[in-house]
C-alpha positions in Angstrom: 0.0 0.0 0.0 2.7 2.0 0.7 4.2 3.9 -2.4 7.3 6.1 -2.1 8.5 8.3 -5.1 11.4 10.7 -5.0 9.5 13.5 -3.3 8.9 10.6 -0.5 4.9 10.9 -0.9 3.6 8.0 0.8 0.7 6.2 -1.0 0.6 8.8 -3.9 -0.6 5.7 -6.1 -3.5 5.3 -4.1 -4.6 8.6 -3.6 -4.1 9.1 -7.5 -6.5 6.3 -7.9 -8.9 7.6 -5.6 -9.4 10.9 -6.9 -10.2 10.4 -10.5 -12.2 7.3 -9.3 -13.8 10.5 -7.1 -13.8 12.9 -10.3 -15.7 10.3 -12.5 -18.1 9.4 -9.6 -18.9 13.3 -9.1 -19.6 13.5 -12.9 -22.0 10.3 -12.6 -23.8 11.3 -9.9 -24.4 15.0 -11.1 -25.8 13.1 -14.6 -27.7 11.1 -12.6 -29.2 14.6 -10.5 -29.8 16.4 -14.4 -32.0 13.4 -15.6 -34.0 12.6 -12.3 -34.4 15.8 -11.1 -34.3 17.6 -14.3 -31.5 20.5 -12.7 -27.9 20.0 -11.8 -28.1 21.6 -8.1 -24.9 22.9 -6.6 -24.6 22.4 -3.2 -21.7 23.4 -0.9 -19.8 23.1 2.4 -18.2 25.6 2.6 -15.5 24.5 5.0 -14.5 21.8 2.4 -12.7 24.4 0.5 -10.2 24.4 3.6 -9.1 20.9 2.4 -6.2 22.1 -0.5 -4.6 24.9 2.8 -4.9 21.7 5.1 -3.3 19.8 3.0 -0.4 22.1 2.3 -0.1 22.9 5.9 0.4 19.3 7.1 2.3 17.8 3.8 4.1 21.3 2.5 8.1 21.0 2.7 8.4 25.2 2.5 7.7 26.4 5.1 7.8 30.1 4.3 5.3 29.4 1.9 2.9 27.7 4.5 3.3 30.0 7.0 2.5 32.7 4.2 -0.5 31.0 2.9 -1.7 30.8 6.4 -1.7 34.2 6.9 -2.7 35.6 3.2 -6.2 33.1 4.2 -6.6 34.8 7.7 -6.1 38.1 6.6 -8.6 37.4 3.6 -10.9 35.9 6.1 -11.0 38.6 8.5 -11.6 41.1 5.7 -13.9 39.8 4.1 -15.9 39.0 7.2 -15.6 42.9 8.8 -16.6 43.9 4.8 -20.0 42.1 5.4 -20.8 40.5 9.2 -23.5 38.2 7.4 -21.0 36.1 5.3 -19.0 35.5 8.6 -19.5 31.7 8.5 -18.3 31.8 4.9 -15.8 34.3 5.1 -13.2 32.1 6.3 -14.0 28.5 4.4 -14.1 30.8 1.1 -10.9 32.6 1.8 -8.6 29.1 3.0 -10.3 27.7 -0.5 -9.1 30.6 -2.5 -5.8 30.9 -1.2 -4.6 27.3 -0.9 -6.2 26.2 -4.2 -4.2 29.5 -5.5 -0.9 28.5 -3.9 -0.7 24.9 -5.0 -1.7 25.6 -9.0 1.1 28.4 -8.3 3.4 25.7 -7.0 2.5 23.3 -9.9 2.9 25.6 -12.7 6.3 27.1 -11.6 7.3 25.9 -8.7 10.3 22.5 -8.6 8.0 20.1 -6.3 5.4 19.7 -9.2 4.6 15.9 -7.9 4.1 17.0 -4.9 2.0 19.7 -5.8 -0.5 17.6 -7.5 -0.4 15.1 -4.8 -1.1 18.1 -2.5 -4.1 18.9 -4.7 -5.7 15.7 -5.2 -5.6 14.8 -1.2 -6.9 18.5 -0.6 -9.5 18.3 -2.7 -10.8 14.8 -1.8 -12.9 16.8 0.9 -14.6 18.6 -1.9 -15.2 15.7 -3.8 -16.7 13.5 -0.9 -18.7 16.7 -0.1 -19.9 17.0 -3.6 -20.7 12.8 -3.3 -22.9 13.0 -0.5 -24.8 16.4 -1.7 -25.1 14.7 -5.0 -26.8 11.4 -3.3 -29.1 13.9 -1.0 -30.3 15.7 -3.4 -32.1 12.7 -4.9 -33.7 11.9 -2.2 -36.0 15.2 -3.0 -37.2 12.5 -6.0 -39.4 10.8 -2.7 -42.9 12.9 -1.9 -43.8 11.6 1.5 -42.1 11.9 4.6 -42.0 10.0 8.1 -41.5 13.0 9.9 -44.4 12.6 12.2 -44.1 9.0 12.4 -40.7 10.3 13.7 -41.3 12.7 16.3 -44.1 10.0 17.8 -41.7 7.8 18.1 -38.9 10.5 19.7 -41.8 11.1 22.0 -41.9 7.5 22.9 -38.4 7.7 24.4 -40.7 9.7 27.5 -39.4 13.0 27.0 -39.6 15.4 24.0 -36.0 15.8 23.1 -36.6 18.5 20.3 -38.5 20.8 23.1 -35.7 20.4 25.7 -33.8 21.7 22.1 -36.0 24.3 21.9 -35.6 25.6 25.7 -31.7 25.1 25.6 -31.5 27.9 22.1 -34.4 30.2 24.0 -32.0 30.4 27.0 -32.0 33.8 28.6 -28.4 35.3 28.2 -26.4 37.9 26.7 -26.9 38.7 23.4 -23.0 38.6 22.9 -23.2 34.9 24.0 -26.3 33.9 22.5 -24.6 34.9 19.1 -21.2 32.8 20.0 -23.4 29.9 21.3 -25.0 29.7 17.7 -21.9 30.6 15.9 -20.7 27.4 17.8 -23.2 25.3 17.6 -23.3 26.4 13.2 -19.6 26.4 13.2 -19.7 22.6 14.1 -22.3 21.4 12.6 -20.7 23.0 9.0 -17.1 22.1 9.6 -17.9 18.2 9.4 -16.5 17.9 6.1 -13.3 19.2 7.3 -12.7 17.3 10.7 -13.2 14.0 8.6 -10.5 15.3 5.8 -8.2 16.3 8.8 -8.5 12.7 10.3 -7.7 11.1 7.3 -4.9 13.7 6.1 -3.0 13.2 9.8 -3.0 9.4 9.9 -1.1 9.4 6.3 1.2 11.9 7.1 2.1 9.2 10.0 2.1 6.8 7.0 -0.5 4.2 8.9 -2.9 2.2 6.9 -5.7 3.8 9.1 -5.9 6.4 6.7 -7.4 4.5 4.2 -9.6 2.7 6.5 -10.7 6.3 7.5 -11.7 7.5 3.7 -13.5 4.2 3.0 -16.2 4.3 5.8 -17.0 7.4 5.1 -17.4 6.6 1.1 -19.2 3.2 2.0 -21.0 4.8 5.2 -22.4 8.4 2.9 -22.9 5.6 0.0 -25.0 3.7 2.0 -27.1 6.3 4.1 -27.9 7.9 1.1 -29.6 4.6 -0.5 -31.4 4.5 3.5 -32.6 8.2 3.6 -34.9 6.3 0.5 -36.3 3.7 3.0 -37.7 6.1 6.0 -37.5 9.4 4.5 -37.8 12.6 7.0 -36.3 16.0 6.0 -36.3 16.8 9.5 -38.2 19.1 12.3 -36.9 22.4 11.3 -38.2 21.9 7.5 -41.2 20.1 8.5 -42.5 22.3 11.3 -41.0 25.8 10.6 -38.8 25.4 13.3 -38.5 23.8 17.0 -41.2 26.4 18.4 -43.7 24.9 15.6 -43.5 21.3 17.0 -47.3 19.6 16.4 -49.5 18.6 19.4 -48.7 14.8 19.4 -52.6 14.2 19.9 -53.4 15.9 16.4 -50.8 13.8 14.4 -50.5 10.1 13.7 -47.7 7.8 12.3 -49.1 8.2 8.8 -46.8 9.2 5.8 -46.9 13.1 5.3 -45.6 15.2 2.7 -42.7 18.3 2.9 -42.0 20.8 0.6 -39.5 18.7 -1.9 -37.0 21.7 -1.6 -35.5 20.2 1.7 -33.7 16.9 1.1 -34.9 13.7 3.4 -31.3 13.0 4.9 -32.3 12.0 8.5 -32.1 8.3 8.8 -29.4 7.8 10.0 -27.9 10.6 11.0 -24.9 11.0 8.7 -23.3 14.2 10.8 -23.4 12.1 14.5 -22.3 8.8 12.3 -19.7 10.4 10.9 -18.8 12.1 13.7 -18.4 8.9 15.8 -16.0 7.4 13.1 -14.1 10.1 13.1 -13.6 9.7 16.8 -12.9 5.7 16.1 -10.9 6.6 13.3 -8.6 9.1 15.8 -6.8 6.3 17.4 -2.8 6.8 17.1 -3.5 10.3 16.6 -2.4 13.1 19.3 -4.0 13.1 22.3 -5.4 17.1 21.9 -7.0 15.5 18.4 -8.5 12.4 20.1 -9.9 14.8 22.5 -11.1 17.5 20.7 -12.6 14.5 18.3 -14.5 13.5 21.3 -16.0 17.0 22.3 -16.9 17.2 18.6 -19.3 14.1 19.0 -20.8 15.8 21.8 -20.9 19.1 19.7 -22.4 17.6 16.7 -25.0 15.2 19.1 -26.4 18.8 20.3 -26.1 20.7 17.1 -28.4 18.4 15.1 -30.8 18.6 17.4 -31.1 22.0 18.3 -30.6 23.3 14.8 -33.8 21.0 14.3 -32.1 18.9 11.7 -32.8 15.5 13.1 -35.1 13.3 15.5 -33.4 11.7 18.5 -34.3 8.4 16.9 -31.7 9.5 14.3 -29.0 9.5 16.5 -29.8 6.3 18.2 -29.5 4.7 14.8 -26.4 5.9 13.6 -24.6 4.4 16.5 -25.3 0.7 14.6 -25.2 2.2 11.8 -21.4 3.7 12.3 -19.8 0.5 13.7 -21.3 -2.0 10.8 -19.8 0.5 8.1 -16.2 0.8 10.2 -16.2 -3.4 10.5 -17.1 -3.5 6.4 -14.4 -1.2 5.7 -11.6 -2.9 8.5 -12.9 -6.0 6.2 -12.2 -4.3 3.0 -8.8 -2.5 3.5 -7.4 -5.3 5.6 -8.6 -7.7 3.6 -10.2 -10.0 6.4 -13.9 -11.4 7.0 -16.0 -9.0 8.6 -16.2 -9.1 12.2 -18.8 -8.9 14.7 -19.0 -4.9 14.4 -20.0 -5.6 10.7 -22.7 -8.4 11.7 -24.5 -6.5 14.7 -24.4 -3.2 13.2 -26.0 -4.0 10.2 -28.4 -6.4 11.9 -29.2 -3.8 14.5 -29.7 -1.1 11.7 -31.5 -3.3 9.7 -34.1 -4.4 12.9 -34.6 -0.7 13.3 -35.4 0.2 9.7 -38.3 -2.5 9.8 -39.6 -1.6 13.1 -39.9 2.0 12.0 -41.4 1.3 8.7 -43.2 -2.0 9.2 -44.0 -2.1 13.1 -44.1 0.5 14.4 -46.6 0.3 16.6 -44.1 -1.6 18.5 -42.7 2.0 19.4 -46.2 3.5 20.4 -47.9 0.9 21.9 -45.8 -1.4 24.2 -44.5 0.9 27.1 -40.3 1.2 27.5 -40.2 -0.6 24.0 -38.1 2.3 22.5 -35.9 3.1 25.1 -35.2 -1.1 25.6 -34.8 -1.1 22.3 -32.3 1.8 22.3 -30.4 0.9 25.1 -30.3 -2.6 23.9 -28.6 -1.5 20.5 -25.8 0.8 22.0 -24.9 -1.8 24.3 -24.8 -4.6 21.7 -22.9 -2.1 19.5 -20.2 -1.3 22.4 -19.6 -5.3 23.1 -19.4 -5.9 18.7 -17.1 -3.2 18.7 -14.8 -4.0 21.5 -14.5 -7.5 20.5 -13.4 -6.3 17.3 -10.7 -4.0 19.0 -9.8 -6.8 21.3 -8.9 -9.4 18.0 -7.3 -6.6 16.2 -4.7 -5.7 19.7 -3.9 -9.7 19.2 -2.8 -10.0 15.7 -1.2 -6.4 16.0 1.0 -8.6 19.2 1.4 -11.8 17.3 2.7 -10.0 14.1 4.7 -6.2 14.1 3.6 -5.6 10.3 -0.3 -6.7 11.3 -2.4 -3.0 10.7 
């Protein structure tokens, strides 16, 4: 897997492969968008512009030139923020893009490192591309009519507390107006920078040269691949598009679990969770890393777990499912990359993810009528999920003993 050229890039084969498998996968996918939705909609996260400046600050060899880059995007970001407070969210994301997309075709045109400077540009812009993946994949779900968002929040409600009011109460908090604006900067700022945390992830663990880096980048393409053929089975668009916001929530007594139907503007990307899922694997995905990362990848699970909920982007049930969901798609892709038969993380998760699916679509009164059901159920399936993961962790520690060159 390894690959070393004369500019010492480690796995510049691979990631060559990857991105124009990426390239032609974005043109597909944006074909496929132009003759089922009749429009090519462009869709983007912004903070997945960062990847080409991440990418020369942790791979760059000049170090004037980083450090320069660095500051040309912070002083661009700044500006352009002060020039218009309402772009501040994008201010930043737009100016890294600019500027490290500008240095590297800079470096490749005239500067001596020219390999490097394409690798530098394809591993940057793999962000963009996955980003461009998974908008591609939810903006087909906008195909599907009907929605389960009530069938959602019944079964939320279920759990014996109404998770998207406590939401509600947390944002309508009395405080300054100084810190309310920095709690929802925060709470935005996190929910946005997804993208980015994942590309970071992967970027660090091949710059230490450890095969975790492509076990990183494959469960998120087979984990976005496959939530985006689920959003099709239960589609929701979520309580803020549904209701208006969290302060419009129904009167459970004037709604039932029947399909109803959402303006097909707003894509039906809440089950599972894709943001907490990917969150967690970026967490799982951490190990070997720094301590501050493995930390602050933990805080971010936290972060994201409250932002999708208070922003009114998903259902509690949501986040409950992605927990399966998240370990089944890390034991397919240990199986892939390692070459090895999937594990017990692979088997549970997808059994557990599949048993919720059915219940939800098929049964589920078995959420509304049996008392504790739905928080057995839930507690059931993150303890399951726990015990199929550490097994997993447990056989990989023993072949990493009984061989030095296992992963």
């Amino acid at each position: 897997m390894a690959v070393r050229g004369d500019t010492g890039i480690y796995a510049y084969r691979t990631v060559s492969i990857i991105w124009f498998i990426g390239v032609a996968y974005v043109l597909l996918a944006e074909i496929t968008e132009y003759f089922e939705l009749g429009r090519v909609p462009v869709v983007f996260d912004y903070w997945a512009l960062s990847g080409p400046l991440l990418a020369l600050v942790l791979f760059g060899r000049n170090r004037k030139l980083v450090l320069a880059a660095v500051w040309a995007a912070l002083i661009a970001g700044v500006t352009g923020a002060l020039w218009d407070p309402r772009y501040l969210v994008f201010a930043m994301p737009i100016a890294t893009g600019v500027v490290g997309f500008s240095t590297l075709f800079a470096m490749l045109v005239v500067g001596p490192e020219r390999r490097r400077s394409w690798f530098l540009i394809m591993i940057g812009s793999l962000i963009l591309i996955g980003q461009q993946i998974a908008g591609a994949f939810q903006q087909l779900t906008t195909v599907t009519e009907e929605t389960f968002d009530n069938r959602a929040y019944l079964v939320d409600l279920s759990f014996g507390f109404n998770a998207l009011a406590l939401a509600s109460r947390l944002n309508e908090m009395p405080m300054a107006d100084a810190l309310k604006a920095a709690y929802f900067e925060v709470i935005g700022l996190g929910y946005m920078a997804l993208m980015l945390i994942t590309g970071w992830m992967v970027m660090l663990q091949l710059k230490r040269q450890s095969p975790r880096w492509l076990v990183g980048f494959a469960v998120f393409v087979l984990s976005g691949t496959a939530a985006g053929l689920l959003y099709h089975v239960f589609p929701a668009a979520g309580p803020a598009a549904t209701y208006g916001s969290l302060l419009g929530l129904p009167d459970p007594r004037g709604i039932t679990p029947a399909v109803n139907y959402v303006n097909s503007d707003h894509v039906r990307n809440c089950m599972p969770s894709i943001h907490f899922a990917w969150a967690l694997l970026v967490l799982i995905n951490a190990r070997g890393l720094p301590r501050v990362f493995q930390v602050s990848a933990l805080l971010y699970v936290g972060l994201t777990f409250v932002a999708t909920l208070v922003m009114g982007e998903h259902y509690l049930v949501d986040l409950v499912v992605a927990v399966p969901f998240a370990i089944g798609m890390q034991g397919l892709a240990c199986a892939l990359v390692y070459k090895q038969k999937p594990g017990a993380s692979f088997c549970v998760g997808t059994l557990l993810t599949a048993f919720w699916f059915y219940a939800l679509v098929e049964q589920v009164d078995w959420f509304l009528a049996i008392p504790g059901f739905t928080v057995g159920a839930a507690c059931l399936t993150l303890l399951f999920s726990a015990i199929a993961f550490w097994i997993d962790e447990r056989s990989a520690a023993k072949r990493l003993e009984s061989s030095p060159q296992a992963p």
